[in-house]
C-alpha positions as CSV (number, residue, x, y, z in Angstrom):
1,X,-42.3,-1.2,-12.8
2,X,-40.7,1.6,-14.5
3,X,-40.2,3.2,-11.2
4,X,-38.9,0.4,-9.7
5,X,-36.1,0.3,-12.8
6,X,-35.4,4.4,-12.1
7,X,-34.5,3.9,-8.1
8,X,-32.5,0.9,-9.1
9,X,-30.6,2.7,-11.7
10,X,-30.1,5.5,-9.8
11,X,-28.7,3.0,-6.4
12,X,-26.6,1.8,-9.5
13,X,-25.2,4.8,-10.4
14,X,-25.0,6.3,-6.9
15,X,-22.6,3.1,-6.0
16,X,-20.6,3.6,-8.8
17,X,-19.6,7.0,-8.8
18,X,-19.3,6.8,-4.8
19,X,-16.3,4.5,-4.9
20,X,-14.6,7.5,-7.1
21,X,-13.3,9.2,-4.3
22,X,-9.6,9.4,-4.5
23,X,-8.9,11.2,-0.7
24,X,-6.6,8.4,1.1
25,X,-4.6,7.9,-1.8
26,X,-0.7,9.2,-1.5
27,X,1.5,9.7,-4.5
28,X,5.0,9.4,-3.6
29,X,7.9,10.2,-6.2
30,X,9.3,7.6,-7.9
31,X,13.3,6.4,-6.3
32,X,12.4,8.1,-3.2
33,X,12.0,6.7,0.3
34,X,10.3,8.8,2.5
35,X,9.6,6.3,5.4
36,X,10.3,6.2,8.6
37,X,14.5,5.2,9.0
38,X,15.6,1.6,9.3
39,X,17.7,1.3,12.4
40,X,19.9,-1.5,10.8
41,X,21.3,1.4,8.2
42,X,22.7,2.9,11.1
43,X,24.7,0.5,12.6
44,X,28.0,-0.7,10.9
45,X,30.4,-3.0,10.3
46,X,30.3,-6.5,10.0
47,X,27.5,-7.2,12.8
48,X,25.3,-5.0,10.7
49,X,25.9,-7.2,7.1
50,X,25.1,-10.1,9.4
51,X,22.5,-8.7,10.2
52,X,21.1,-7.7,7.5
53,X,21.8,-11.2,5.7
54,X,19.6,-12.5,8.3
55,X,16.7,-10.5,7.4
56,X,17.1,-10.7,4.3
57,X,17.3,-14.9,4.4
58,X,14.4,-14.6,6.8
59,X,12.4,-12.7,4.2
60,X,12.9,-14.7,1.4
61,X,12.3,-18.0,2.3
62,X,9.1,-20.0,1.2
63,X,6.0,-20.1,3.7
């Protein structure tokens, strides 16, 4: 039985400390967008503030 308590711990612990891996996490700077480019930016005008307004209406509605 005290065997059985040892290979449980040790699964336990194994678990545990696996999920400690921090290799796909990115750290950006804060303020800084480093994304792909938004083609709306690009455009100008007053088709692009409709534009935008539109996606940004779309975006904020409820579901």
């Amino acid at each position: 039985m005290k065997k059985t308590s040892a290979i449980a711990a040790a699964l336990v612990l194994a678990a545990l400390v696996g999920g400690c891996s921090d290799d796909g996490v990115t750290l950006y700077e804060a303020g800084v967008y480093k994304g792909h480019s938004d083609p709306l930016l690009q455009g100008q005008g007053a088709e692009r503030t409709e534009t935008l307004q539109k996606r940004l209406r779309t975006s904020q509605v409820d579901r």
